[in-house]
C-alpha positions in Angstrom: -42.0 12.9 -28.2 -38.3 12.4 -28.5 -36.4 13.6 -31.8 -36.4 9.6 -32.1 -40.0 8.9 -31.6 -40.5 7.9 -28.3 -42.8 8.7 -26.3 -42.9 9.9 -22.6 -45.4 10.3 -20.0 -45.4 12.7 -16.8 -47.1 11.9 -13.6 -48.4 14.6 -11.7 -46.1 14.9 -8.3 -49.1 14.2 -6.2 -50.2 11.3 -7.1 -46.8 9.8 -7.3 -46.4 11.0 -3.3 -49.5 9.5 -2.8 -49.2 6.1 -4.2 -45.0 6.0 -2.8 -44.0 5.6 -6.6 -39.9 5.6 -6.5 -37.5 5.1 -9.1 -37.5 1.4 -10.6 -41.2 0.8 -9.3 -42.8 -1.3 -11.8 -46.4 0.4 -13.6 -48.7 -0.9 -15.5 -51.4 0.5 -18.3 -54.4 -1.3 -19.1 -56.7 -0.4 -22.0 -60.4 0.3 -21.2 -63.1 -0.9 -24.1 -63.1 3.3 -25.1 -59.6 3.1 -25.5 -58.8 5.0 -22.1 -55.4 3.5 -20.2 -55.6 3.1 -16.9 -52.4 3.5 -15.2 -51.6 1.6 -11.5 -48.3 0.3 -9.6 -48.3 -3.3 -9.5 -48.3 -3.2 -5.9 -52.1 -1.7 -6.3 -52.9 -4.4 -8.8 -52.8 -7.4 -5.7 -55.8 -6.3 -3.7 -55.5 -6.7 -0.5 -57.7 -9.6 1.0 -60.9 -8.2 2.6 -61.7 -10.2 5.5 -64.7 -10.7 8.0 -65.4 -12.7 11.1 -68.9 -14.5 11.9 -70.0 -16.3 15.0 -72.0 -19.9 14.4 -75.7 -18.7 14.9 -79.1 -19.9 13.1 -78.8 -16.7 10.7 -74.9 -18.2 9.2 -76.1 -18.9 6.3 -77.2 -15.9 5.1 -74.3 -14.3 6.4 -71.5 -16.1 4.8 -74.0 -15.6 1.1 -74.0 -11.4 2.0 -70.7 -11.4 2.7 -70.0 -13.3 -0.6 -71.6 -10.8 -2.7 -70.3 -8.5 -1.2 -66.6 -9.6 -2.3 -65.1 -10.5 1.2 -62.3 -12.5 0.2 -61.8 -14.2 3.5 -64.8 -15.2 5.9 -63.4 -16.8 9.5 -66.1 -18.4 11.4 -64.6 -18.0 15.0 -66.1 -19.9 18.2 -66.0 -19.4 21.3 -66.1 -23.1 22.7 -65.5 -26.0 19.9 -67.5 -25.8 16.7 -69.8 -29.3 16.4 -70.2 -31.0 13.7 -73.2 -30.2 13.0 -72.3 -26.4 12.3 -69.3 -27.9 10.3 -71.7 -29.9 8.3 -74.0 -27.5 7.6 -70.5 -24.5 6.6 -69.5 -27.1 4.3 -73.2 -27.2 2.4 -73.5 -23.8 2.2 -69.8 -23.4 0.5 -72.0 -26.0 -2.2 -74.4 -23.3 -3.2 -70.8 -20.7 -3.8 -68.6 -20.8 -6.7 -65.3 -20.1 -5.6 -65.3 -20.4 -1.7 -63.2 -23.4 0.3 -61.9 -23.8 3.5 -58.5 -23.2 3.6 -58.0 -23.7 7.6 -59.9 -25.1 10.4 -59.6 -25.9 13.8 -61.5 -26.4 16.9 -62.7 -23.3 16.7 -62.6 -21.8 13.6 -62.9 -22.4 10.1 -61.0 -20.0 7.7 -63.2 -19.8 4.2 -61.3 -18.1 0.8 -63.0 -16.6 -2.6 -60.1 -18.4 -4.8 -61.7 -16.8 -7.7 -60.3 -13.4 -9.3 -63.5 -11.3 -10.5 -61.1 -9.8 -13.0 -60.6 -13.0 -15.5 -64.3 -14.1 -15.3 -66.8 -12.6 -18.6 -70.6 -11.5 -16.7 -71.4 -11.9 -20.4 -70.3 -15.7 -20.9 -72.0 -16.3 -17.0 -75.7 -14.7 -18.4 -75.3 -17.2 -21.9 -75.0 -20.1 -19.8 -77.3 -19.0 -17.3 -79.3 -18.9 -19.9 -78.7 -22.2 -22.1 -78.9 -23.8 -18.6 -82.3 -22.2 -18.4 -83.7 -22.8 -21.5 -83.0 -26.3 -21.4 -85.0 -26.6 -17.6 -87.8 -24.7 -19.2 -88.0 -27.4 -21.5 -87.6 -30.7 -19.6 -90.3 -28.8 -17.1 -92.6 -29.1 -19.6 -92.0 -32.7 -21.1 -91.8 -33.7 -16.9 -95.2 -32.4 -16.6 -97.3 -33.8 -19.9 -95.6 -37.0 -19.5 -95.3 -37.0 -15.7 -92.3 -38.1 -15.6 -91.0 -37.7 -11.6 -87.7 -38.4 -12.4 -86.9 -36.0 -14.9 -88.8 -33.2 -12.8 -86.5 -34.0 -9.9 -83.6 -33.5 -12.3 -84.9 -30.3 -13.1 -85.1 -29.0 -9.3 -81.5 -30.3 -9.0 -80.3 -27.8 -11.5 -82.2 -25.0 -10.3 -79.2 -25.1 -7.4 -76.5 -24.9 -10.1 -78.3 -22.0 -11.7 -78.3 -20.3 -8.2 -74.8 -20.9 -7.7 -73.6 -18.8 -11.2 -76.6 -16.3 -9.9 -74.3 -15.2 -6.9 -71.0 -15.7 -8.9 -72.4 -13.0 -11.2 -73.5 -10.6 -8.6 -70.2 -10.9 -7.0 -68.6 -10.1 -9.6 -70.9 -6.5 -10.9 -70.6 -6.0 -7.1 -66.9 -6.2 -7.5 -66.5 -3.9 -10.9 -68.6 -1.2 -9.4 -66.2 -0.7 -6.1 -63.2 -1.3 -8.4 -62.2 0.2 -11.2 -59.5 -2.2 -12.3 -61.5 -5.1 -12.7 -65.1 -3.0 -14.5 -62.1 -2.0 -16.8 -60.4 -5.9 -17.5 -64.1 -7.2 -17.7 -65.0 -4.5 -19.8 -68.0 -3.2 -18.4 -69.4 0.2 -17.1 -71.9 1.0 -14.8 -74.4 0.7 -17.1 -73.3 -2.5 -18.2 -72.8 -4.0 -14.8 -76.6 -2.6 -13.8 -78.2 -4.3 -17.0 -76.1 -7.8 -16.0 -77.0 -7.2 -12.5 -80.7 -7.4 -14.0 -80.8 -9.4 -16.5 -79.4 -12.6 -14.4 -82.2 -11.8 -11.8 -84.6 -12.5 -14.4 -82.9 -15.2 -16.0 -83.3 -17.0 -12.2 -86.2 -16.3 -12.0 -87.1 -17.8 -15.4 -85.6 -20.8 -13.7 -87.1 -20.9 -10.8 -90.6 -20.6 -12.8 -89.6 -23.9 -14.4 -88.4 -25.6 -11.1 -92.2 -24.7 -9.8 -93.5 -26.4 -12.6 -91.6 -29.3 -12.4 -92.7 -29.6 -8.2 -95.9 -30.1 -9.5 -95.9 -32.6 -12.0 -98.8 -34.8 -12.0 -98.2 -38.5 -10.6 -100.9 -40.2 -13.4 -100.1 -43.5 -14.6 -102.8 -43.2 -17.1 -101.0 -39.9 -18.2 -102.9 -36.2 -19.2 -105.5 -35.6 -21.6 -103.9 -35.2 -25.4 -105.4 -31.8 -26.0 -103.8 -30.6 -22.8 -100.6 -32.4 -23.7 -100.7 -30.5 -27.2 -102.0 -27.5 -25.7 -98.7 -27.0 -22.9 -96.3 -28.4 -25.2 -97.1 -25.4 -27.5 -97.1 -23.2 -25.5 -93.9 -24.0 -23.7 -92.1 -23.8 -27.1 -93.4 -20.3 -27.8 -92.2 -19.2 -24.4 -88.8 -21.0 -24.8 -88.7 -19.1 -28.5 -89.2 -16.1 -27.3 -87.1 -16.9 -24.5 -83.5 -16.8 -26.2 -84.9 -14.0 -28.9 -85.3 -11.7 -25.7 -81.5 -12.9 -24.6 -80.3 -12.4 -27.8 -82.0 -9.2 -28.3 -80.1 -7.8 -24.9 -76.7 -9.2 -25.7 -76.3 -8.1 -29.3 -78.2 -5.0 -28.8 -80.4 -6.0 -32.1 -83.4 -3.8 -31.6 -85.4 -5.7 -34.9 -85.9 -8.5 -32.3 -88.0 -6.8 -29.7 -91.2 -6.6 -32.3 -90.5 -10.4 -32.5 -90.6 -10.9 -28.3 -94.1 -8.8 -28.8 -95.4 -11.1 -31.1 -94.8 -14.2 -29.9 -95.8 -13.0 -26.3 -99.5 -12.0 -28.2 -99.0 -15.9 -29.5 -98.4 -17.1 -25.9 -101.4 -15.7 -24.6 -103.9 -17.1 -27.0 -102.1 -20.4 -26.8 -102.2 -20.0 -22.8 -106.4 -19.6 -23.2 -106.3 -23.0 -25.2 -104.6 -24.5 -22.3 -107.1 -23.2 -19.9 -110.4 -24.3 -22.2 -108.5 -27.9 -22.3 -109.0 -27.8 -18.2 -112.9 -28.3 -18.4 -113.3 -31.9 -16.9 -110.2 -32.6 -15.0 -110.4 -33.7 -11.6 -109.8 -31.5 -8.7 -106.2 -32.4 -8.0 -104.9 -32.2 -11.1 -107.0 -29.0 -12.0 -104.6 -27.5 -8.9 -101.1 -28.8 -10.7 -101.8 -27.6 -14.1 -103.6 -24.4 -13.1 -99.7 -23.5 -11.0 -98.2 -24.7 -14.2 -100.5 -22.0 -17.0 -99.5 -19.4 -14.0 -95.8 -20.0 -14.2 -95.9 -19.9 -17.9 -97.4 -16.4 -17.4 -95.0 -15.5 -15.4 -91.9 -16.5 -17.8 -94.1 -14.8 -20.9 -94.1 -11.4 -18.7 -90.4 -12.5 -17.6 -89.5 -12.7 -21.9 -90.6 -9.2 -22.1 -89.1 -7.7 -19.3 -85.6 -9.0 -20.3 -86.4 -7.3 -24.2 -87.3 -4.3 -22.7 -83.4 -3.8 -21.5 -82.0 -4.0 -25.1 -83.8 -0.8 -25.8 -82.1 1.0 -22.6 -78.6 -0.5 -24.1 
């Protein structure tokens, strides 16, 4: 400190040789969540673009998804001979199921693809709430779909499982890209630990989903509709499960270990209600026996999905 009150800041020789830092080069500090600064050039703060070449083949679309989560920037899908249409077609649905990802060139042969997202400015945490409102909300029109058997609503219910998918990979692109680079796990504000528990917790969260998409593919197609008890029986049930649902969120996100004990006892509440269900099968016919009984197994699944998610906020 100066007799004036400034302060100054050294940098050790070897890093400044290392990183070509000259007089007049710009530097920047940015403040971790612990208070740490990191320090950088702004020349290090434009990452360079990370790019990768595919060939059109029947295993693309997995390819391009890979190299998506795995924060490729820029994905060039080079040919040989003239790319068809059909391969163009089927690029352009895959960049559907991304968030972020256009083609920014194409040609007879190639089509250039760019991430125009930056990882940096995007919060895992607001990603995982609206995963999970998004969620919630599918877990709940599965259930009205299926004891009213309404068709249309169930199909509106797969169509959103897609969306759901699309912030899945968003998320894991972004924990992918905090743990390789500590300027962005700093700006997002997450550590390892953070970025494992996000990296977990939207896995189950999609799952969740996916659970409630099932359910929805197997809505009965009854004009006369299902019997009342089982309509009262499912309908119960699928509000405990969606209770303890965002109680097991919140728990996780706010760290608030009181509400575990409450994710135990509605899960105990679940399963009773889950046997009522199953007594209120005795007499249906054969087909419908098949639909519900996927439907009281799904809801098992998401019950055993509610306490998994809990289980993190303890490890927070």
């Amino acid at each position: 400190m100066t007799s004036d009150g400034t302060f100054f800041v050294t940098l050790p020789k070897s890093w400044v040789i290392i990183h070509g830092i000259r007089r007049g080069t710009a530097l920047t500090f940015t403040e971790g969540k612990d208070g740490k600064l990191l320090l950088g050039s702004q020349e290090e703060n434009h990452r360079e673009s990370r790019t990768v070449k595919l060939t059109p083949g029947p295993t693309l679309e997995r390819e391009i998804e890979e190299k998506y989560l795995l924060g490729h920037d820029i994905i060039e899908i080079v040919s040989r001979s003239v790319l068809h249409s059909d391969v163009r077609d089927h690029v352009k649905a895959i960049l559907k199921k991304l968030v972020g990802l256009e083609i920014v060139e194409e040609d007879a042969q190639k089509i250039v693809i760019q991430c125009l997202i930056e990882p940096s400015l995007l919060s895992p945490e607001r990603i995982i709430r609206r995963l999970h409102l998004m969620t919630k909300a599918m877990q709940q029109d599965a259930i009205t779909a299926f004891t009213t058997c309404d068709i249309k609503l169930a199909k509106t219910v797969a169509e959103r499982d897609e969306e759901i998918d699309r912030l899945y990979f968003l998320l894991v692109r972004i924990v992918r890209d905090a743990l390789t680079d500590l300027t962005t796990a700093e700006r997002i504000h997450a550590g390892p630990v953070d970025c494992l528990d996000y990296r977990i917790l939207s896995s189950l969260i999609e799952h969740f989903g996916d659970y409630s998409a099932l359910i929805a593919m197997n809505v009965p197609t009854l004009h006369h509709g299902l019997p009342k008890q089982l309509v009262r029986s499912l309908t119960q049930t699928g509000e405990t499960i969606n209770l303890m649902y965002t109680i097991a969120i919140e728990a996780v996100l706010s760290r608030d270990l009181s509400l575990i004990s409450k994710v135990g006892d509605l899960q105990r509440r679940s399963l009773e209600e889950l046997k009522g269900v199953e007594r209120a099968l005795l007499g249906l016919g054969h087909g419908l026996l098949d639909e519900t009984t996927s439907a009281i197994s799904a809801l098992k699944s998401m019950s055993e999905i509610n306490v998994d998610i809990a289980d993190l906020a303890i490890a927070r």
